[in-house]
PAZAPA-153485 format. One record per residue (C-alpha): residue number from 0; residue in three letters; y, x, z. Coordinates in nm, 4 decimals, always signed. Example, Ala and Ser with C-alpha at 12.3 -4.5 7.8 and 13.67 -1.06 7.14 Angstrom:
2
{0, "ALA", {-0.4500, +1.2300, +0.7800}}
{1, "SER", {-0.1060, +1.3670, +0.7140}}
***
This chain:
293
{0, "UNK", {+2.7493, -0.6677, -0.4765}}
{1, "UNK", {+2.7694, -0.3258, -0.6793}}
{2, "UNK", {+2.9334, -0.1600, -0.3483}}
{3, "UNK", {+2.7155, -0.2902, -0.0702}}
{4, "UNK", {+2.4363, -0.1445, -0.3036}}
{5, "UNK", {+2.5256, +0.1940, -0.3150}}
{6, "UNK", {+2.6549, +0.1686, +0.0374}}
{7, "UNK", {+2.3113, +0.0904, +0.1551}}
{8, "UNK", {+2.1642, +0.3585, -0.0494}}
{9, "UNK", {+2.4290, +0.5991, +0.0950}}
{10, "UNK", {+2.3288, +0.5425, +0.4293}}
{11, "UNK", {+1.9325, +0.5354, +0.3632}}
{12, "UNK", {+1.9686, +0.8621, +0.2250}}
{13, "UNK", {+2.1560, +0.9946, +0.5243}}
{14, "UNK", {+1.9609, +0.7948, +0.8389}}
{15, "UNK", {+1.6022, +0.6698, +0.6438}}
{16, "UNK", {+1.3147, +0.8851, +0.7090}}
{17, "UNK", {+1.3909, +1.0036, +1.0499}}
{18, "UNK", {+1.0599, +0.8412, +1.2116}}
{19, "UNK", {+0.7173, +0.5895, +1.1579}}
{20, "UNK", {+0.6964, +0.2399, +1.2421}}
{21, "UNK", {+0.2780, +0.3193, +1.1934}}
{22, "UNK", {-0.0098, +0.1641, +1.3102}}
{23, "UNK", {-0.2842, +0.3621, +1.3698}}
{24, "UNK", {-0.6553, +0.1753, +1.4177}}
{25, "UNK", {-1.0390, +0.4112, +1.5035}}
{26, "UNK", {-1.2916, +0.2235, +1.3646}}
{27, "UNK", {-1.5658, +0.3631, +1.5355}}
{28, "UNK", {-1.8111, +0.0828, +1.4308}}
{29, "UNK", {-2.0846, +0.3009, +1.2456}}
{30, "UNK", {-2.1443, +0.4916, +1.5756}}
{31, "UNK", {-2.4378, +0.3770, +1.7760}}
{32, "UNK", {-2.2933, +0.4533, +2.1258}}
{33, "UNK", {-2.2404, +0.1935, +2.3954}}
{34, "UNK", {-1.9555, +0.3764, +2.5514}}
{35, "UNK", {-1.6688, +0.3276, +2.3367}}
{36, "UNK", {-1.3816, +0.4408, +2.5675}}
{37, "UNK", {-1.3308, +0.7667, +2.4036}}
{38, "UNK", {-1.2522, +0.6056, +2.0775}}
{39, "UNK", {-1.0137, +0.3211, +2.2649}}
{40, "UNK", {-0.8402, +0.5899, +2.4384}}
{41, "UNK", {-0.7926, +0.8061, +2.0843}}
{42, "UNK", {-0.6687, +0.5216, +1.8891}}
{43, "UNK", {-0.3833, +0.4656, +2.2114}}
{44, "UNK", {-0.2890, +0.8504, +2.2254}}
{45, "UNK", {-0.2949, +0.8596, +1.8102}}
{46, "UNK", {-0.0472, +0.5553, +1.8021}}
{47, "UNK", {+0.2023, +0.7143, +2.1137}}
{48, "UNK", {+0.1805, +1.0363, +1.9077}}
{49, "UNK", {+0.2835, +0.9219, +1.5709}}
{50, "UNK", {+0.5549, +0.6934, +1.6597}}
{51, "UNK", {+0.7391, +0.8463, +1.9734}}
{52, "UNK", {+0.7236, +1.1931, +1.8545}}
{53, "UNK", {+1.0612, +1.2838, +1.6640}}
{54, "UNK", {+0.9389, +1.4422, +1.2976}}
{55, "UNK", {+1.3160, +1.5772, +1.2481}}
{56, "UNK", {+1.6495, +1.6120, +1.4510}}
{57, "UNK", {+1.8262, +1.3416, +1.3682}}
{58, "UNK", {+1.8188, +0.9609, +1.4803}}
{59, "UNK", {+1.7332, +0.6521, +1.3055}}
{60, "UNK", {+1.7628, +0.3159, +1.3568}}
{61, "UNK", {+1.4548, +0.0808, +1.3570}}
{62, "UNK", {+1.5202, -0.1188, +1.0345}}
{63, "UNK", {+1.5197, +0.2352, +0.8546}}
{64, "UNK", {+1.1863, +0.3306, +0.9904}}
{65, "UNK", {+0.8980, +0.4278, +0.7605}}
{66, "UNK", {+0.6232, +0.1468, +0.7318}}
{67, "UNK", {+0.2405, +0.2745, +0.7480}}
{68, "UNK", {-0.0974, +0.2108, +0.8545}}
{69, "UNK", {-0.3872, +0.4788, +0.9578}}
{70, "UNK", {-0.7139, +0.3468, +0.9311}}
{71, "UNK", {-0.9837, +0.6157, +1.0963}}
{72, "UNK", {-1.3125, +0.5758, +1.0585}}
{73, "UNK", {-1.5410, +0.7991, +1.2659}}
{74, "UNK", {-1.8815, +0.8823, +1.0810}}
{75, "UNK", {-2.0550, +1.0836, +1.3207}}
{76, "UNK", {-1.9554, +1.1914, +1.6923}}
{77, "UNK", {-2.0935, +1.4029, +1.9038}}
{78, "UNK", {-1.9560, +1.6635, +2.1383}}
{79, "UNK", {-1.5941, +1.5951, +2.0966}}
{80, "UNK", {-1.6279, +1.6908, +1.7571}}
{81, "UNK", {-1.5510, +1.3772, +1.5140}}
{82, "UNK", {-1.6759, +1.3841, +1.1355}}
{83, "UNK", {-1.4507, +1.0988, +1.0232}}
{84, "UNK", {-1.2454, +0.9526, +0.6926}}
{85, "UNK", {-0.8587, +0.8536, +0.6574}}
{86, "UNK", {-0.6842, +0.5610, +0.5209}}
{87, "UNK", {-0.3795, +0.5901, +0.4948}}
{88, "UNK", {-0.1361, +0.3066, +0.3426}}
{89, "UNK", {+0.2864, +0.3409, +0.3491}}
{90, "UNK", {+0.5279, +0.1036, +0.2181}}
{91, "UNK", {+0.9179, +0.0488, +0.1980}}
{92, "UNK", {+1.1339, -0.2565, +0.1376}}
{93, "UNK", {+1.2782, -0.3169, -0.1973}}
{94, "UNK", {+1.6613, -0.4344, -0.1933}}
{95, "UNK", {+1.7383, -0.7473, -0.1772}}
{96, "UNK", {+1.4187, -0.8853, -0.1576}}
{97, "UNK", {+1.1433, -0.9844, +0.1043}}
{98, "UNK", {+0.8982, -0.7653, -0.0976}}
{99, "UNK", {+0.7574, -0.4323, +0.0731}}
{100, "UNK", {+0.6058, -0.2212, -0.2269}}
{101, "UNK", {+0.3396, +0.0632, -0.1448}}
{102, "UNK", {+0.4403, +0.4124, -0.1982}}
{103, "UNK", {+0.1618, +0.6330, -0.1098}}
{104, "UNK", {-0.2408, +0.5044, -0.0967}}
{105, "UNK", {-0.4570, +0.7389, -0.0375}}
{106, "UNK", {-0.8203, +0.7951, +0.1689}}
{107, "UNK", {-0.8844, +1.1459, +0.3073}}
{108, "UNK", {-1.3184, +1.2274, +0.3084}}
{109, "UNK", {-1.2546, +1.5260, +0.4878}}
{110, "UNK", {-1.0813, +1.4449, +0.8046}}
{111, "UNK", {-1.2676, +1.5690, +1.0956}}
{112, "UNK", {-1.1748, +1.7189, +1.3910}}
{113, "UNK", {-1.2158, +1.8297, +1.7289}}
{114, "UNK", {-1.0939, +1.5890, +2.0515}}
{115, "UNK", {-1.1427, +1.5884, +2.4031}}
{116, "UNK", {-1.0607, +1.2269, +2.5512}}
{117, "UNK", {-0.7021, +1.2812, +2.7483}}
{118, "UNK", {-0.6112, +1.5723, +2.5874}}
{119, "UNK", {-0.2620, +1.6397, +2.5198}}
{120, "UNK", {-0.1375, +1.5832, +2.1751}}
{121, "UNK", {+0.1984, +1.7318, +2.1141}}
{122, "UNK", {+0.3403, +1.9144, +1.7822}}
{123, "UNK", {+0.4898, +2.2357, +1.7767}}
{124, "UNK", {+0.6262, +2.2645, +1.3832}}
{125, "UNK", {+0.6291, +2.6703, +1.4033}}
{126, "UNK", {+0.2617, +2.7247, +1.5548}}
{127, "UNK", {-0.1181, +2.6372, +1.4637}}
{128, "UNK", {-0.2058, +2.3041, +1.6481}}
{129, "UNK", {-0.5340, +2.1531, +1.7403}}
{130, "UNK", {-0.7601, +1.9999, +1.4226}}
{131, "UNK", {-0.6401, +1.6386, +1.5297}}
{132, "UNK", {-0.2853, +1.6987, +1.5103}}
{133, "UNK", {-0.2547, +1.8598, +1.2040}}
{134, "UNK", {-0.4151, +1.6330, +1.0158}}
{135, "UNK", {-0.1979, +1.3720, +1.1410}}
{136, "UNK", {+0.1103, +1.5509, +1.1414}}
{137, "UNK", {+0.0581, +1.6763, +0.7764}}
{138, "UNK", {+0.0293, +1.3203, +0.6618}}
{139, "UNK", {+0.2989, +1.2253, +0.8340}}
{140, "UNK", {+0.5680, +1.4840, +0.6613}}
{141, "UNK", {+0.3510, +1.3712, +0.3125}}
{142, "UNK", {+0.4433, +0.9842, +0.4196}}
{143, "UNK", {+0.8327, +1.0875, +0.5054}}
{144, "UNK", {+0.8725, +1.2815, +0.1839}}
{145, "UNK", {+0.7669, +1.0607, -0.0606}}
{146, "UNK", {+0.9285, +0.7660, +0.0704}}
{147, "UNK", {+1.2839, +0.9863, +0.1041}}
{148, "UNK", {+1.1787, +1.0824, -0.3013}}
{149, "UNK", {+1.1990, +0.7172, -0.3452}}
{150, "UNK", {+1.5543, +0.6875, -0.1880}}
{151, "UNK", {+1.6957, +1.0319, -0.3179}}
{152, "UNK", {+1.7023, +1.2718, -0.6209}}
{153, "UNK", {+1.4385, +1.5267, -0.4483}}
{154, "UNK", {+1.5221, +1.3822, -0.1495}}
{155, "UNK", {+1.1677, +1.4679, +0.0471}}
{156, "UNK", {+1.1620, +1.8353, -0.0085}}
{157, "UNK", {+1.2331, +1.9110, +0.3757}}
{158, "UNK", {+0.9260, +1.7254, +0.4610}}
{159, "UNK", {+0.7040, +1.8936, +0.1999}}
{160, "UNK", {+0.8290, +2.1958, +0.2930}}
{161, "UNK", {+0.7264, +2.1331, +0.6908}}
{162, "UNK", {+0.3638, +2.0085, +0.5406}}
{163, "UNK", {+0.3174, +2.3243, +0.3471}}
{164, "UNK", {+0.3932, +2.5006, +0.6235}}
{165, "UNK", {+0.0744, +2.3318, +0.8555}}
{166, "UNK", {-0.1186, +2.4094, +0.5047}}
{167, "UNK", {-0.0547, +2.7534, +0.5885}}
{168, "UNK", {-0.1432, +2.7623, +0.9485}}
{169, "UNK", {-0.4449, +2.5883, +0.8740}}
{170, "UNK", {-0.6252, +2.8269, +0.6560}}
{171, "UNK", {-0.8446, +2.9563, +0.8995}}
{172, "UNK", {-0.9654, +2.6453, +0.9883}}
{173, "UNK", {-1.3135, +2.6013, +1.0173}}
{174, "UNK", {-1.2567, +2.2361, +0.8708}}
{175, "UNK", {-1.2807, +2.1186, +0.5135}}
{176, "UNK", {-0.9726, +2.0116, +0.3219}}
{177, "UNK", {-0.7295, +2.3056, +0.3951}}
{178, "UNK", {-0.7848, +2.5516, +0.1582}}
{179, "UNK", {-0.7291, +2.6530, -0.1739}}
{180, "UNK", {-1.0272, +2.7290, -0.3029}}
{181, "UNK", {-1.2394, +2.4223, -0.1600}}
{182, "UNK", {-1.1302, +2.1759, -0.4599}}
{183, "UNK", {-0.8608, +2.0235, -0.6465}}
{184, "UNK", {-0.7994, +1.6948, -0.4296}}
{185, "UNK", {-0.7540, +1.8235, -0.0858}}
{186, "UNK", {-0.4627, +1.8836, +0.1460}}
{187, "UNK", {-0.3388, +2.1921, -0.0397}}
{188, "UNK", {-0.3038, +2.0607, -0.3687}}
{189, "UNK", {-0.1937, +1.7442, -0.2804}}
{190, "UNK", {+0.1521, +1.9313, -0.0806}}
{191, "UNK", {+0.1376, +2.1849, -0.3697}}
{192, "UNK", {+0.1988, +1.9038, -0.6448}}
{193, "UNK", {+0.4425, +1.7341, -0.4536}}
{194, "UNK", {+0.6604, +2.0513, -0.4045}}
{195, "UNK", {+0.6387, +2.2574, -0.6699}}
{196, "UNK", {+0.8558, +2.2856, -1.0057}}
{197, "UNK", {+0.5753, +2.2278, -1.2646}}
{198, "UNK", {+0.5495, +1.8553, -1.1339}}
{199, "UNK", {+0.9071, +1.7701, -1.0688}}
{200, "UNK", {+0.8630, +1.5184, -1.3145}}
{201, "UNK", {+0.6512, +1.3334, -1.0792}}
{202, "UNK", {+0.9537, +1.2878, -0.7989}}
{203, "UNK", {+1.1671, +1.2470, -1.0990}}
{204, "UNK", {+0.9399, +0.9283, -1.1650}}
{205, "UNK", {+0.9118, +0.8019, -0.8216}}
{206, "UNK", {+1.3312, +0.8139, -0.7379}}
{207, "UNK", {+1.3914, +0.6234, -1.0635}}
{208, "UNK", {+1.0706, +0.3757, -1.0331}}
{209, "UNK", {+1.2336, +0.2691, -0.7017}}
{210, "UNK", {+1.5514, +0.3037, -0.6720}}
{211, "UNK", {+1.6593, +0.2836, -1.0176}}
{212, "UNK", {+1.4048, +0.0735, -1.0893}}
{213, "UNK", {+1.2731, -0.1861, -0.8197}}
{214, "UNK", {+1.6178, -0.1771, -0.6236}}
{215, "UNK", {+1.8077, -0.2447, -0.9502}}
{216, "UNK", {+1.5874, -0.5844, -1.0436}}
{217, "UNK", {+1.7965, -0.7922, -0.7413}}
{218, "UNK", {+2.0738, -0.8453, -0.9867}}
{219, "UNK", {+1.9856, -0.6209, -1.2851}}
{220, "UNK", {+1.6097, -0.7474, -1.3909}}
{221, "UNK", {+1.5929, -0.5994, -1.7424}}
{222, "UNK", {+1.7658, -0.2940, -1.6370}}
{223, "UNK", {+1.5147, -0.2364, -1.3667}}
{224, "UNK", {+1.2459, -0.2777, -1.5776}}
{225, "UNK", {+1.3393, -0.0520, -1.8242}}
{226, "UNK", {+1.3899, +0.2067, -1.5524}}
{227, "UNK", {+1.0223, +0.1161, -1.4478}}
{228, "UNK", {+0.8991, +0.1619, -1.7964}}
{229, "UNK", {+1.1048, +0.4671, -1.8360}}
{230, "UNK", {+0.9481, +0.6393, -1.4819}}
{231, "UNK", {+0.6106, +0.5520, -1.6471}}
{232, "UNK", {+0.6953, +0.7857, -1.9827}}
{233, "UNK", {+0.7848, +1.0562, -1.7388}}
{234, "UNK", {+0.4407, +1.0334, -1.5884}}
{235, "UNK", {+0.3128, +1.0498, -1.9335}}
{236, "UNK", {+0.4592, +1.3820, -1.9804}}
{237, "UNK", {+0.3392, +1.4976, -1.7011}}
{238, "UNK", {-0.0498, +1.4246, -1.7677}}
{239, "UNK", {+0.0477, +1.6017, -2.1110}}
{240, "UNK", {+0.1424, +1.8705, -1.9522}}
{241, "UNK", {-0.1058, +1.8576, -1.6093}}
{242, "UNK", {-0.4196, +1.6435, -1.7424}}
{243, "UNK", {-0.5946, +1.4881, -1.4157}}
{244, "UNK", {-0.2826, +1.5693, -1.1394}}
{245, "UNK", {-0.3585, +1.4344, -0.8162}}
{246, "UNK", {-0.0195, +1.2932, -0.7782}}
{247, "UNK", {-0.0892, +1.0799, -1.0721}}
{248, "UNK", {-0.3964, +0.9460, -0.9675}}
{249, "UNK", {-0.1979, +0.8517, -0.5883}}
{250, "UNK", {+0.0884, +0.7123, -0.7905}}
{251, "UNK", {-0.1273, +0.4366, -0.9816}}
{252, "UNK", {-0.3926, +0.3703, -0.6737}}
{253, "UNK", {-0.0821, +0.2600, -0.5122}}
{254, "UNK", {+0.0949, +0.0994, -0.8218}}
{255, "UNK", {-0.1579, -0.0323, -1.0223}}
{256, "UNK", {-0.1378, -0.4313, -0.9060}}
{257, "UNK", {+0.2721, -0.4197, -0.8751}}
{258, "UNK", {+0.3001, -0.2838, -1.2551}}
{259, "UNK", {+0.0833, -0.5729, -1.3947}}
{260, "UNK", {+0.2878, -0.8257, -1.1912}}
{261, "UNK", {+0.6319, -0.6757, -1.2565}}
{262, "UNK", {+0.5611, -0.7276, -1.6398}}
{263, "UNK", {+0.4151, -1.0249, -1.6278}}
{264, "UNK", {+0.7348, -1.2540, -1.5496}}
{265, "UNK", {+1.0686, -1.2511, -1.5727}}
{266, "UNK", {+1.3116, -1.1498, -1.8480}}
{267, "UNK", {+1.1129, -1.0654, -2.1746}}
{268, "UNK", {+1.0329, -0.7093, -2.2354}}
{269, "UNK", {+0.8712, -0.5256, -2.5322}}
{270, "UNK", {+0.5534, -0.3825, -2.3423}}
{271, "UNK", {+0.3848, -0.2097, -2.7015}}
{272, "UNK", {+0.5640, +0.1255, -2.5326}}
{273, "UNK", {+0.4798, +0.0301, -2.2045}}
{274, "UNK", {+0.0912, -0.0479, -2.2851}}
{275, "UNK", {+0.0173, +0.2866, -2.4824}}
{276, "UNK", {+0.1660, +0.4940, -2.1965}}
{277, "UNK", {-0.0233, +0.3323, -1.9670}}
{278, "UNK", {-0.3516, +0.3696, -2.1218}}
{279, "UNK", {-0.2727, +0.7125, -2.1908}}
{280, "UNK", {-0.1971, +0.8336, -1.8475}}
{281, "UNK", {-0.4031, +0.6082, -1.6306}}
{282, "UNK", {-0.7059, +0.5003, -1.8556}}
{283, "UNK", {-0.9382, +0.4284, -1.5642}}
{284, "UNK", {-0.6683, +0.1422, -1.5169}}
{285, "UNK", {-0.7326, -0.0351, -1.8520}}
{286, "UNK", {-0.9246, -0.3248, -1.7336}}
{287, "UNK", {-0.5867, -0.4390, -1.5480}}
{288, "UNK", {-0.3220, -0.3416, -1.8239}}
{289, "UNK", {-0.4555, -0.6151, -2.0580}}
{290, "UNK", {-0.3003, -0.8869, -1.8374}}
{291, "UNK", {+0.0375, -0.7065, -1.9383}}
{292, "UNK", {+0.1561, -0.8669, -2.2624}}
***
């Protein structure tokens, strides 16, 4: 059992993150417009673009695609210029077991953009692109990286790296959520936490939450949830270190639910450790940790 684990790790960590298995849904319900073709047609070219395009060189099968839903929802429209918000959701399978856990959670206020109905979308990785496509091709290399953190020491870096870059070429952008300066939840700081030394305990936390962690608990419960427990000290540190990190707040908006049910069941643990961590880094969670016991 031992081999065909680390035989399955070997080869997600070679072939895993190569391309999306995402759906991609424009809710355009809060605009009072009769015609809704536009938004029909965006939602089909969004979904095309996201899954057929190929994010990196190499091929993967489709059981090793990355699992994630879009949600858009257009505010205001007017003149092929969308003021709009993201939902995004992305999951991966845990080994040996039916169960899909989230890795990444996160809405996006700031996502508008420009978009002509029919208009080409197509990603060039060394150039600025149109509004619409950066935004979606940033959160794509954000989705790709975090889940390869999850199967890999510091496995995601490439795609960080690529998501930095459309940072970069977006800072003349006459859009909100690109820049530095604008505040400390956008698009910029979100990439600059993930990929940058002073928060490496963060991708430290999310390889050994998941794969040293969840992945372990097929046929080594109490040594995956000590791993869990462990990943959640290392987050501690961090808010020591970094009080109110984005990266935290994204880790426990995605893991909140799954850490109450992991510790509810299953082979006894001593939670005292567990409990004070958890109210120390992720207080506005507190109502939910009480169920842990």
């Amino acid at each position: 059992m031992r081999n065909h684990f680390f035989i399955l790790i070997f080869m997600s960590c070679v072939v895993h993150a190569q391309v999306l298995d995402c759906q991609v849904r424009v809710n355009a319900d809060l605009i009072d417009q009769t015609n809704t073709q536009v938004f029909e047609t965006l939602e089909k070219e969004l979904n095309e673009f996201v899954n057929s395009t190929r994010w990196v060189e190499r091929r993967s099968e489709v059981y090793n695609r990355v699992s994630c839903n879009m949600l858009i929802t257009v505010e205001k429209y007017n003149n092929d210029e969308f003021q709009a918000n993201l939902q995004i959701q992305a999951s991966r399978p845990v080994f040996g077991s039916s169960y899909v856990t989230p890795v990444f959670n996160r809405k996006d206020d700031d996502f508008s953009f420009s978009y002509q109905e029919f208009e080409s979308l197509n990603f060039n990785p060394n150039n600025t692109n149109s509004s619409l496509v950066s935004l979606i091709s940033y959160y794509v290399y954000i989705i790709l990286g975090i889940d390869a953190d999850t199967f890999s020491s510091n496995g995601g870096t490439l795609f960080y790296e690529q998501a930095r870059k459309i940072v970069d070429f977006s800072q003349n952008s006459r859009y909100l959520g690109w820049k530095q300066s604008e505040n400390k939840n956008n698009r910029y700081w979100l990439v600059d936490q993930l990929d940058s030394s002073p928060f490496s305990l963060f991708r430290k936390a999310m390889y050994d939450y998941h794969l040293n962690g969840l992945d372990a608990m097929y046929d080594r419960p109490e040594e995956g949830k000590m791993m869990i427990a462990n990943s959640i000290s290392s987050l501690r540190e961090l808010s020591d270190s970094r009080p109110n990190s984005l990266v935290i707040q994204i880790f426990f908006d995605a893991k909140s639910d799954e850490i109450v049910q992991l510790f509810l069941g299953g082979p006894s643990f001593d939670t005292s450790q567990l409990l004070d961590d958890l109210n120390r880094v992720a207080p506005f969670f507190a109502g939910k940790w009480v169920q842990i016991k």
